[in-house]
C-alpha positions in Angstrom: -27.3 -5.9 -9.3 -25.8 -8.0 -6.3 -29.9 -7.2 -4.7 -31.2 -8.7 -7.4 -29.4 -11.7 -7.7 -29.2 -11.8 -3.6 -33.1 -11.3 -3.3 -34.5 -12.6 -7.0 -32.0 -15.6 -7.2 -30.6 -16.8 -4.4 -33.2 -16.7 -1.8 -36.0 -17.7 -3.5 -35.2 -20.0 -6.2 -31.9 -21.6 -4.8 -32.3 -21.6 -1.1 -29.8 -24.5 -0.2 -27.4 -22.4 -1.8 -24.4 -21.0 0.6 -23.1 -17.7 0.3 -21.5 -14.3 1.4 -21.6 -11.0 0.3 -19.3 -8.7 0.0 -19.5 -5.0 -1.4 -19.0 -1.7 -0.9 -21.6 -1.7 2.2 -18.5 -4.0 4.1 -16.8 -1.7 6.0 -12.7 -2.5 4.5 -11.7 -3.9 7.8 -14.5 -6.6 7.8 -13.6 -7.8 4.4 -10.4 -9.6 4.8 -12.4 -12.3 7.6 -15.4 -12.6 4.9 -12.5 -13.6 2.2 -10.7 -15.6 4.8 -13.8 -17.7 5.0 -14.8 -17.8 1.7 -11.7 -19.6 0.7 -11.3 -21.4 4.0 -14.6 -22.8 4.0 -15.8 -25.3 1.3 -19.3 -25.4 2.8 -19.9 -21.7 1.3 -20.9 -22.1 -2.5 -21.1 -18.3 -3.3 -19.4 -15.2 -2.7 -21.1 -12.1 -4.6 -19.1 -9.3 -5.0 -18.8 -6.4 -7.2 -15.8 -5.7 -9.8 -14.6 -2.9 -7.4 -14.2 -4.3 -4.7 -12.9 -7.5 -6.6 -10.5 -5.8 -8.4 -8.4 -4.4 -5.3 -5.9 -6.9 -4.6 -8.2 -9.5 -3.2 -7.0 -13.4 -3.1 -9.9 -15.5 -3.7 -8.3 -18.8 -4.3 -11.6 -20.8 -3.1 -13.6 -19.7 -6.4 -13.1 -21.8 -9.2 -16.1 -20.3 -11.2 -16.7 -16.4 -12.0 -19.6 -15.2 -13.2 -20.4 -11.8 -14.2 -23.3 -10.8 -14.4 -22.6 -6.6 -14.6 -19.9 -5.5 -16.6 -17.9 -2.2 -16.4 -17.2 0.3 -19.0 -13.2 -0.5 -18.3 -12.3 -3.5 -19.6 -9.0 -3.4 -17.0 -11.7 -3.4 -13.7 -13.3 -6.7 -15.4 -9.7 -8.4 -15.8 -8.6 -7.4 -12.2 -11.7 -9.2 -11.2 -11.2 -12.2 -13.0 -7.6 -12.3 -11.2 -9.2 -12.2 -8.3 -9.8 -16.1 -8.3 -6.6 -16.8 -10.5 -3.9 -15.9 -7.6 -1.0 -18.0 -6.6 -2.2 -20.8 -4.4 -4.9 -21.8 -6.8 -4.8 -25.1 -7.3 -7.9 -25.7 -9.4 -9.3 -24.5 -13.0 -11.2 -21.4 -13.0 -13.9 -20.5 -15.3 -15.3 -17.2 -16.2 -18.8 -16.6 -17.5 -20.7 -13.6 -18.6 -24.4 -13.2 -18.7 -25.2 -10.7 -21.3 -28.7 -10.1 -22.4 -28.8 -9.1 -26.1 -29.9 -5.5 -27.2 -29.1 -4.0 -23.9 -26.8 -1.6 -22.2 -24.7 -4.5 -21.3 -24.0 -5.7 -24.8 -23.0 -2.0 -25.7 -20.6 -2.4 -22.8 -19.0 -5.4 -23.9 -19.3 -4.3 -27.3 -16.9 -1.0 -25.9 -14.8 -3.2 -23.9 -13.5 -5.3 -26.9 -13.2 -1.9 -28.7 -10.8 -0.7 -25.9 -8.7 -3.6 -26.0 -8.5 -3.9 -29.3 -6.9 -0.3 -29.5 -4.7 -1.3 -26.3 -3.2 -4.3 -28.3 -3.0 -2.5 -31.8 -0.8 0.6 -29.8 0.7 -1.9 -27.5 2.7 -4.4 -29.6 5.6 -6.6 -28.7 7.7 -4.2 -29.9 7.1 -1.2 -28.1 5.4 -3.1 -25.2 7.3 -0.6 -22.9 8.7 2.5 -22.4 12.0 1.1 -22.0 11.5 -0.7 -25.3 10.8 2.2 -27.2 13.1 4.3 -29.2 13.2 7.8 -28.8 11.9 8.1 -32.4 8.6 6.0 -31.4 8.0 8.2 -28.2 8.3 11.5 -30.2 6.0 10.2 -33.1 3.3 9.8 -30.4 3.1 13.5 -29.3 4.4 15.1 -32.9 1.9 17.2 -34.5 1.7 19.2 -38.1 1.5 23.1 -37.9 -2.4 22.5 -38.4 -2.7 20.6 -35.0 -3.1 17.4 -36.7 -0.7 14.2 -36.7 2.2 13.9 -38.6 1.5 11.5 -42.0 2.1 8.1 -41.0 5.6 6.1 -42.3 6.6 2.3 -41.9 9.6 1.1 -40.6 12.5 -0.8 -42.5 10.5 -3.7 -41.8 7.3 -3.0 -43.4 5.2 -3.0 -39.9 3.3 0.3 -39.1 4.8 3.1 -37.2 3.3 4.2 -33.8 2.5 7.7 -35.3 0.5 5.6 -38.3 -1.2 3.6 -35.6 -2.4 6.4 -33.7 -3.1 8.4 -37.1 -5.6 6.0 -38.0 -7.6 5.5 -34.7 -9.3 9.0 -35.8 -10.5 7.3 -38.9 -12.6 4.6 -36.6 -15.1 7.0 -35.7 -16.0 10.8 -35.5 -17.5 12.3 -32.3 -20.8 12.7 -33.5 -21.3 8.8 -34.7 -19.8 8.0 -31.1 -22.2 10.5 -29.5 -25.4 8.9 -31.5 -24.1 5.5 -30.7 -24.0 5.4 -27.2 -26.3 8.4 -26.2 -28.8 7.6 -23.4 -31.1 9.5 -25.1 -31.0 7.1 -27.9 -31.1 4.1 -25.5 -33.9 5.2 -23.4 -35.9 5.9 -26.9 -34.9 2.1 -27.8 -36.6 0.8 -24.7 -39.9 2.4 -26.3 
């Protein structure tokens, strides 16, 4: 994708644009001087990179502006990314875009990205937002079973919120295998290119 901006983009259409590159073609001990002068040096407009090698603990204080325009399948690799250009020592607003083209791959990714996080936040709750936090109780509701293999029937707590074991009990009840398999087969995708 970084080609096609690079070479369909950048070159031909915005050739007064400034910028570096860097990927997983920069050998790791040239990276840190390409960052170094990307943040050092206002005269550079651009940096392309991908979500990899954004998402490993680079500080890229000198972007105020994100744009994606290829998403990944984790929704964690995107948000390390976006951190990339929110580090301490940033002293201006940074804004995130993506570019998503409708009824594409991409939108199916996006579309299973808000479907992970969404289960993150509905498992991961303020009140059990750590190990430490959780009672005994909560961390042997999530790996009880019934004698058929199944999860134990869901109860609420004193308070009326749902249990753990009911949270995960109900995350079966989302989708079956076979509507996740016919969803997001590439056979089915490559036949809706057709």
């Amino acid at each position: 994708m970084l080609d096609i901006v690079e070479h369909d983009l950048l070159k031909p259409h915005l050739p007064s644009v400034t910028y570096l590159r860097l990927d997983g073609s920069i050998p790791p001990g040239q990276r840190h001087s390409i960052v170094s002068r990307f943040n050092n040096d206002p005269s550079i407009d651009v940096l392309l990179l991908t979500t990899h090698v954004g998402g490993l603990g680079l500080n890229l204080t000198g972007a105020d502006t994100v744009v994606f325009v290829e998403h990944d399948w984790n929704p964690m690799r995107d948000l390390q990314a976006m951190d990339r250009a929110h580090r301490i020592g940033q002293k201006r607003v940074v804004n995130v875009y993506r570019l998503i083209t409708r009824g594409t791959l991409e939108e199916k990714i996006m579309g299973l990205q808000k479907f992970k996080m969404n289960i993150a936040n509905t498992v991961i709750s303020q009140e059990n937002s750590s190990l430490q936090s959780m009672g005994t109780d909560q961390l042997l509701d999530l790996f009880t079973l019934d004698k058929d293999g199944k999860a134990e029937k869901a109860d609420t707590s004193t308070s009326g919120k749902t249990s753990m074991r009911s949270i995960l009990e109900n995350l079966s009840d989302l989708w079956d295998q076979e509507q996740y398999d016919s969803e997001y087969s590439l056979e089915n995708f490559m036949h809706s290119l057709k």
